[in-house]
C-alpha positions as CSV (number, residue, x, y, z in Angstrom):
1,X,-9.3,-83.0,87.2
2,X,-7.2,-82.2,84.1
3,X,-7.8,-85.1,81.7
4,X,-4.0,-85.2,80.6
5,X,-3.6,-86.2,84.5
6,X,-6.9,-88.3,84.9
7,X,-5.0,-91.7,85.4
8,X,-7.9,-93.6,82.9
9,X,-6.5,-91.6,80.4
10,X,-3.1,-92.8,81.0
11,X,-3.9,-97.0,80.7
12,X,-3.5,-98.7,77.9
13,X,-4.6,-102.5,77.0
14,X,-2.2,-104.9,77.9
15,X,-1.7,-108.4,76.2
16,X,-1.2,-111.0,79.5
17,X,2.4,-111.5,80.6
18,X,4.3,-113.7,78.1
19,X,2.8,-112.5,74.5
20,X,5.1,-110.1,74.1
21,X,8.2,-112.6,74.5
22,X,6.8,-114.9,71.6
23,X,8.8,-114.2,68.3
24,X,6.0,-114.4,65.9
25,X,6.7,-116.9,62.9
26,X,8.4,-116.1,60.2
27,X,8.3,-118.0,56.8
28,X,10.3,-118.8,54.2
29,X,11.1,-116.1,51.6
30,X,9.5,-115.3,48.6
31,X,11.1,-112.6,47.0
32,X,14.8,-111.8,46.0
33,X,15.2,-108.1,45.1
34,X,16.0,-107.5,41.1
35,X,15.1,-110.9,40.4
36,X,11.1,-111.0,38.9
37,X,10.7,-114.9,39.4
38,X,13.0,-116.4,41.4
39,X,12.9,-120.2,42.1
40,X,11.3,-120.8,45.4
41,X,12.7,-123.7,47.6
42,X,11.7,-122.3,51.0
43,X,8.6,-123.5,52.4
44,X,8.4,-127.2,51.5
45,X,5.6,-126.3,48.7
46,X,4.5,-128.9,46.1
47,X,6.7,-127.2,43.3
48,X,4.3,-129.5,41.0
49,X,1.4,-127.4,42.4
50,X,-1.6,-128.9,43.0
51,X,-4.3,-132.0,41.7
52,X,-6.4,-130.1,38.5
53,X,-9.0,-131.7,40.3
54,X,-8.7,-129.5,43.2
55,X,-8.5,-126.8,41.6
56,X,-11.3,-127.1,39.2
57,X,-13.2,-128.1,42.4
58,X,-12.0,-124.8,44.3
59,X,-13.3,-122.9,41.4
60,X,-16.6,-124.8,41.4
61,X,-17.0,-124.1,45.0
62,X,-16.3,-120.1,44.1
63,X,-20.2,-119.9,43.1
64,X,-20.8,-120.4,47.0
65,X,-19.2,-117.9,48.4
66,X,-22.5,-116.2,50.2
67,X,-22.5,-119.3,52.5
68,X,-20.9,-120.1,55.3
69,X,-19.2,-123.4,55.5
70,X,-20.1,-127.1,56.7
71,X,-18.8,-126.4,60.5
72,X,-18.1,-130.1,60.3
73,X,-16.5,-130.7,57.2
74,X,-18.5,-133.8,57.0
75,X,-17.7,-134.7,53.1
76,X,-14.3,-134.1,53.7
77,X,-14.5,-136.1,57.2
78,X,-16.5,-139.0,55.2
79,X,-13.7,-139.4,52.6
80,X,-10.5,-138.9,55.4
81,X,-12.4,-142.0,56.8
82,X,-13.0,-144.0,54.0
83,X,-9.3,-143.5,52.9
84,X,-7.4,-143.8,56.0
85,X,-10.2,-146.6,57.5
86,X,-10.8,-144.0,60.6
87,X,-13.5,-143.3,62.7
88,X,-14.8,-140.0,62.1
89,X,-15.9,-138.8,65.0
90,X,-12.2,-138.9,66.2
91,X,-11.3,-136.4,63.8
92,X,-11.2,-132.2,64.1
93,X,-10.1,-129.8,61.6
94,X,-8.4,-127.1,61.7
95,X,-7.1,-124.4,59.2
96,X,-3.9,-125.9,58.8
97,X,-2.6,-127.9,61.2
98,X,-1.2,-124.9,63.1
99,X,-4.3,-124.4,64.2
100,X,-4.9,-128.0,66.1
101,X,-1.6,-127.2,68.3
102,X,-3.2,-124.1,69.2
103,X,-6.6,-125.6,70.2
104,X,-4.8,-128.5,72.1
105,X,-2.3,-125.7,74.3
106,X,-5.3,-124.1,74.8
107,X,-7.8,-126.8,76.1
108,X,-5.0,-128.3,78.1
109,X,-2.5,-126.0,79.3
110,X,-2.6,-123.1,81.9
111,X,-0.1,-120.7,83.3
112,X,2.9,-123.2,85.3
113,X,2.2,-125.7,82.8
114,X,5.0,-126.9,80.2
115,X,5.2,-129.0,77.0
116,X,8.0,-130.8,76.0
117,X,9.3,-130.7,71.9
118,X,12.7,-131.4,70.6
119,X,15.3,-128.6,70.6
120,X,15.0,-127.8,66.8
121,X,11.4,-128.5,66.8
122,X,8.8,-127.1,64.5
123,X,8.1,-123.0,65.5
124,X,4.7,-123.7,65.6
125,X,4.7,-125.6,69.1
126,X,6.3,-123.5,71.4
127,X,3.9,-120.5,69.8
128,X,0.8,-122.2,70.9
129,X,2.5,-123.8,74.2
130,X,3.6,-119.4,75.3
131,X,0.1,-118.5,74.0
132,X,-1.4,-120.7,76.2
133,X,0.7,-119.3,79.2
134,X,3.0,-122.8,79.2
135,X,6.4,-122.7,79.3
136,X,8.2,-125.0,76.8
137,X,11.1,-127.3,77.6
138,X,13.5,-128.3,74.6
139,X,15.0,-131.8,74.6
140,X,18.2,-131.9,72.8
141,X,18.6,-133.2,69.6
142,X,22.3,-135.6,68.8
143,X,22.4,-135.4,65.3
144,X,19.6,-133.7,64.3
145,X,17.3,-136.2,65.4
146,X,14.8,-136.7,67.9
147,X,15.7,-138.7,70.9
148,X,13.2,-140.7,72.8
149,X,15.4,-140.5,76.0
150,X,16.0,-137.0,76.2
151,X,12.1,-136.4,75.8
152,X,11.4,-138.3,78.3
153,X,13.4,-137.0,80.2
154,X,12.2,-133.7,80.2
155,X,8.7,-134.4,81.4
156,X,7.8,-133.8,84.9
157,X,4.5,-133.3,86.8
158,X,3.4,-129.8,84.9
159,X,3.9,-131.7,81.6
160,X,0.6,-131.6,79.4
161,X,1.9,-132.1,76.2
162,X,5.0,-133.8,74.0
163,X,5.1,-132.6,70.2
164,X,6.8,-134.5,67.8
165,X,7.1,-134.1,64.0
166,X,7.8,-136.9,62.4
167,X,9.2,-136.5,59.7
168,X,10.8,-133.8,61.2
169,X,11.0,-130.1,60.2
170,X,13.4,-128.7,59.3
171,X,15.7,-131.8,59.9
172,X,14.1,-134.3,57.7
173,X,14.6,-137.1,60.3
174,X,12.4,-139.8,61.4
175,X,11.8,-141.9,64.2
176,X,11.3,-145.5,63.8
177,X,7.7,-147.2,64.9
178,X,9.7,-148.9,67.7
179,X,10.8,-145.2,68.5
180,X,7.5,-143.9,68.6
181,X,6.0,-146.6,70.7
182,X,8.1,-146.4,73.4
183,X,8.2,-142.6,73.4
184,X,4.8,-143.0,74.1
185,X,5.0,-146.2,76.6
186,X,7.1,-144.0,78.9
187,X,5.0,-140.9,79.0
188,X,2.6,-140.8,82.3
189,X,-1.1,-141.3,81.3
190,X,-2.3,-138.0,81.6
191,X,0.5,-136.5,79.0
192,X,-0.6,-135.8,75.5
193,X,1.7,-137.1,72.5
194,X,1.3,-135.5,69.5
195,X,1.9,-136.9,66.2
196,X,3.0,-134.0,63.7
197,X,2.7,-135.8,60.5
198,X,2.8,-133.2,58.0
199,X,5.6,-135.3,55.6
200,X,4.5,-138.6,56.4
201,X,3.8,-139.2,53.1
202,X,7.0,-138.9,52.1
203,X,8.6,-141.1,54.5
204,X,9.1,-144.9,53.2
205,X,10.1,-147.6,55.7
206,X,9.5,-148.5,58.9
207,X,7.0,-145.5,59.7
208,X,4.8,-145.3,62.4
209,X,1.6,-143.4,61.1
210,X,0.3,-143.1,64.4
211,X,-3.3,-143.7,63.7
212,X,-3.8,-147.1,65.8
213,X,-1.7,-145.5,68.9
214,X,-4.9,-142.5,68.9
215,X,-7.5,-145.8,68.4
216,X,-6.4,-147.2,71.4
217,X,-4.4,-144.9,73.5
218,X,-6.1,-142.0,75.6
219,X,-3.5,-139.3,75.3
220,X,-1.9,-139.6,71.8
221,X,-3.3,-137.0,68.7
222,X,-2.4,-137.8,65.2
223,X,-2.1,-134.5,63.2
224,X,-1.9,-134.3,59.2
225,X,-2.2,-131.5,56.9
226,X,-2.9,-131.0,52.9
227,X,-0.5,-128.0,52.2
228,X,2.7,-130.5,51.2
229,X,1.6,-133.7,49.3
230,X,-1.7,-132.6,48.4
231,X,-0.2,-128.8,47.2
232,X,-3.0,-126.9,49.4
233,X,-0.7,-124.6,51.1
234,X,-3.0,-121.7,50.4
235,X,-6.0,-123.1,51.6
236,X,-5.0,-123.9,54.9
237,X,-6.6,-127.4,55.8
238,X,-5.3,-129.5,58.7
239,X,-7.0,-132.2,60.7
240,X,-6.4,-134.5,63.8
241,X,-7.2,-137.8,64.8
242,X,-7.6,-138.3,67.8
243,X,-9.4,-140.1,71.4
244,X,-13.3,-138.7,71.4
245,X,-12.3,-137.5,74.9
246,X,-9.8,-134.9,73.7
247,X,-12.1,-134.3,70.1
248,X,-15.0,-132.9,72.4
249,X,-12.6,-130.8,74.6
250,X,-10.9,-129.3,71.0
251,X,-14.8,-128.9,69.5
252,X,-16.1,-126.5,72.6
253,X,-13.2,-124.2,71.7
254,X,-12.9,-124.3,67.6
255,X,-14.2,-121.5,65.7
256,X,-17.3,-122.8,64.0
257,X,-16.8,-122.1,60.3
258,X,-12.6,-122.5,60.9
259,X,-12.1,-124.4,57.0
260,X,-13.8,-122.9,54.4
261,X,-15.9,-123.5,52.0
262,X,-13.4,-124.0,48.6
263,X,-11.4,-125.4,50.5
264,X,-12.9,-128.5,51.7
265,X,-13.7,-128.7,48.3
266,X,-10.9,-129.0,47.2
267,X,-8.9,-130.7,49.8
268,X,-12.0,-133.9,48.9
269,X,-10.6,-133.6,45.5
270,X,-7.5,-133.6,45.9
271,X,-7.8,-137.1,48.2
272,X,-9.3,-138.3,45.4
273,X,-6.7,-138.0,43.0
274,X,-4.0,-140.6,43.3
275,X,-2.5,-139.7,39.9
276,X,-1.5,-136.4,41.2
277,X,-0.3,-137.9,44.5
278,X,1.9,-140.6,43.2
279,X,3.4,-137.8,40.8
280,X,4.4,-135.9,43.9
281,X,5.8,-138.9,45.7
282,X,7.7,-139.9,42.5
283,X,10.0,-136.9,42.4
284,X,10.7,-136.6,45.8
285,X,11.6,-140.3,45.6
286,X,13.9,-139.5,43.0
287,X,15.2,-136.5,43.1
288,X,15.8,-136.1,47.0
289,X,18.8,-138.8,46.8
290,X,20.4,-137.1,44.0
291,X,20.3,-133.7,45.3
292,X,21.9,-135.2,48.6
293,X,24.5,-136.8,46.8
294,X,25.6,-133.8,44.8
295,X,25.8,-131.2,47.2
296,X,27.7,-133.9,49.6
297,X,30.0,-134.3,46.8
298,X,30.7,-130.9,46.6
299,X,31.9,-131.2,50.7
300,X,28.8,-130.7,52.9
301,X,27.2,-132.1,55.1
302,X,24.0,-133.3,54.2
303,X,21.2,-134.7,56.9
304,X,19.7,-137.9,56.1
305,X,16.1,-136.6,55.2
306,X,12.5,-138.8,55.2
307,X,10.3,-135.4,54.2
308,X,10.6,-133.7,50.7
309,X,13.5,-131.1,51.7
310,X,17.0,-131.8,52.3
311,X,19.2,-130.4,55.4
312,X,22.5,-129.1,54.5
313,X,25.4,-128.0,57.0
314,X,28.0,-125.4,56.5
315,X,31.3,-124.7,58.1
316,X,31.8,-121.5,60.2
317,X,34.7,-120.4,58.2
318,X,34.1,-116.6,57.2
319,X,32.9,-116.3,53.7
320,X,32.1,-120.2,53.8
321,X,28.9,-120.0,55.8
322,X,25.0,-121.3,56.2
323,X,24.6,-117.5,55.4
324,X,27.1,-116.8,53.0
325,X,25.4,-120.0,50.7
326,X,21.8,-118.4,50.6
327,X,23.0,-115.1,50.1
328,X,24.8,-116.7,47.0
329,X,22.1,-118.9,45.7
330,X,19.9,-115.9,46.0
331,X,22.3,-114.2,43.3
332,X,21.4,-117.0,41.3
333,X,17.5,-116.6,41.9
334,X,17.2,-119.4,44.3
335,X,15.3,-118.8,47.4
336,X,16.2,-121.5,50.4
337,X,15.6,-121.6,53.8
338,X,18.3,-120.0,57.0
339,X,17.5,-121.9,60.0
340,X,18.8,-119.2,62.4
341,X,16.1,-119.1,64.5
342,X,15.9,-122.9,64.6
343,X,19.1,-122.4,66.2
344,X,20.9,-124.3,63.5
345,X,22.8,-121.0,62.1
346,X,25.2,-123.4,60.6
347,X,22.5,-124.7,57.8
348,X,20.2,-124.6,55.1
349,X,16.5,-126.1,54.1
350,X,16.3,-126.7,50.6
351,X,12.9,-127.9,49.2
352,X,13.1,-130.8,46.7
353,X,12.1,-128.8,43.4
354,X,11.5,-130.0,39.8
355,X,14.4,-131.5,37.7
356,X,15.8,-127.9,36.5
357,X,15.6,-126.8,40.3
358,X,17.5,-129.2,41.3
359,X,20.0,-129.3,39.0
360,X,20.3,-125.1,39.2
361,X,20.8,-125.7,43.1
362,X,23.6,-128.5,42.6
363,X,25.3,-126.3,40.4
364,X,24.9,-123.1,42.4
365,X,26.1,-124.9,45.8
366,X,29.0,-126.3,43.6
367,X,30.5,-123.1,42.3
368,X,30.0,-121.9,46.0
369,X,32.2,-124.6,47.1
370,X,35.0,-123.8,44.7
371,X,34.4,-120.1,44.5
């Protein structure tokens, strides 16, 4: 037989049905054509950078670099405990906290299953949920906020798993500790509630961390990452905490050397270094309300935000737009976030920046509004 017509010739490997329908993630930009450093307020990095301890504990840890990792991260896992009070064996790391959504989807969903998140939820969920061969269900959101309700009310029998930022991204709200708890007193038994707590640092009254809800409850995961407060973002260091039950289903199924080594290094460091910590939390505590206030004065809408970013909406009068606002702060070499495919078209992320940032941004979205 010809081999052009030999049908072995003619397969080709096929990702499982549903792959091909993810859109992959796409991050906040970096660059702005013609412009050699343009002031980046698109991916909720710590525009202060990062602790000096880190770093000069990153650079120690450089001299190791023929050995493979602690597959534990027991000195980091010591010092989450002793910080947080925590057991730690109800902890499992990840590289970024991206990386604990995928290992839950995958130890506890299947093809028919489905996970519930809110309808502007983080990207990150419904990647791992369609990895996993789950569908996802979207909850709507009134007013840009998360609504215990509407979550509920999505959950049915092939339910495995409810996501919820909080704070939330790229909304900025926040669900009160009453909120939380009965979210998760009205979920059946069996369904996991996850925690997303990748701002809750920033957040400043009437939080729910979520850590004595995983202590005592069987089906609720607590996630955290150091790539906001801690300015790690390159390093990729997440954890979880979470019921030993659902720890030991995640630890048959994580890659065995999944943080490495400089970076557990310096994610111990930077834990360490409440200087740098309070620093960050100072200017987000400052400078988020102003920011707010400026660009509401200057006629838009601005989300009430518990994170260390800012929501803004625009109207969808031609030359007036969510669009036509990043294209003209990118004129000005700033770089913010379009929340198209959050399915808010109609706004903007703006990360909280340093004092000239900010005041570069009020100005720009200013002369936009008059322009």
């Amino acid at each position: 037989m010809s081999t052009l017509l030999d049908p072995h010739t003619l397969r080709r490997p096929r990702p499982k049905p549903g792959v091909l329908d993810i859109e992959p993630y796409v991050g906040g930009k970096s660059k702005i054509e013609g412009v050699a450093e343009p002031i980046k307020l698109s991916s909720n990095e710590n525009v202060l950078g990062c602790s000096p301890l880190a770093r000069a504990a990153y650079v120690e840890a450089s001299g190791q670099l023929n050995l493979y990792p602690d597959g534990r991260c027991s000195v980091l896992r010591a010092a989450l405990a002793a910080h947080f009070g925590l057991d730690p064996e109800r902890m499992v790391f990840g590289c970024g906290s991206d990386e604990i959504f995928t290992l839950l989807a995958q130890a506890y969903c299947e093809a028919g299953d489905n996970v519930v998140q809110g309808e502007f939820g983080f990207l990150a969920y419904r990647i791992a949920a369609r990895a996993a061969g789950a569908h996802v269900k979207f909850a709507p959101e009134p007013g840009l906020r998360a609504d215990v309700d509407a979550l509920l009310a999505a959950v049915d029998a092939r339910t495995r798993i409810v996501f919820l930022a909080n704070p939330a991204n790229p909304t900025g709200s926040c669900l009160t500790r009453a909120e939380v708890r009965a979210l998760h007193a009205g979920l059946p038994s069996d369904v996991i509630l996850v925690l997303d707590g990748a701002y809750a640092e920033f957040a400043e009254e009437d939080y729910e961390a979520g850590f004595e809800l995983a202590a005592e409850a069987a089906n609720v995961v607590v996630t955290r990452t150091f790539s906001k407060l801690h300015g790690l973002a390159a390093l990729r260091v997440g954890w979880g905490y979470m019921p030993l039950a659902i720890a030991d289903a995640l630890e048959r199924i994580r890659g065995p050397f999944n943080v490495n080594l400089p970076a557990q290094a310096a994610a111990v460091a930077a834990l360490g270094d409440h200087a740098f910590q309070a620093r960050s939390l100072e200017l987000v505590r400052v400078w988020r309300p102003w920011l707010a206030q400026q660009i509401g004065g200057a006629g838009f809408e601005v989300a009430p935000s518990a994170a260390n970013f800012i929501l803004v909406q625009f109207p969808r009068t031609p030359g007036r737009t969510a669009a036509d606002a990043e294209a003209f702060l990118a004129k000005r070499g700033l770089l913010v976030r379009g929340l198209a495919n959050y399915g808010l078209a109609d706004a903007l992320r703006i990360t909280i920046g340093l004092e000239d940032h900010n005041r570069a941004v009020a100005e720009a979205v200013s002369a936009f509004a008059a322009a």
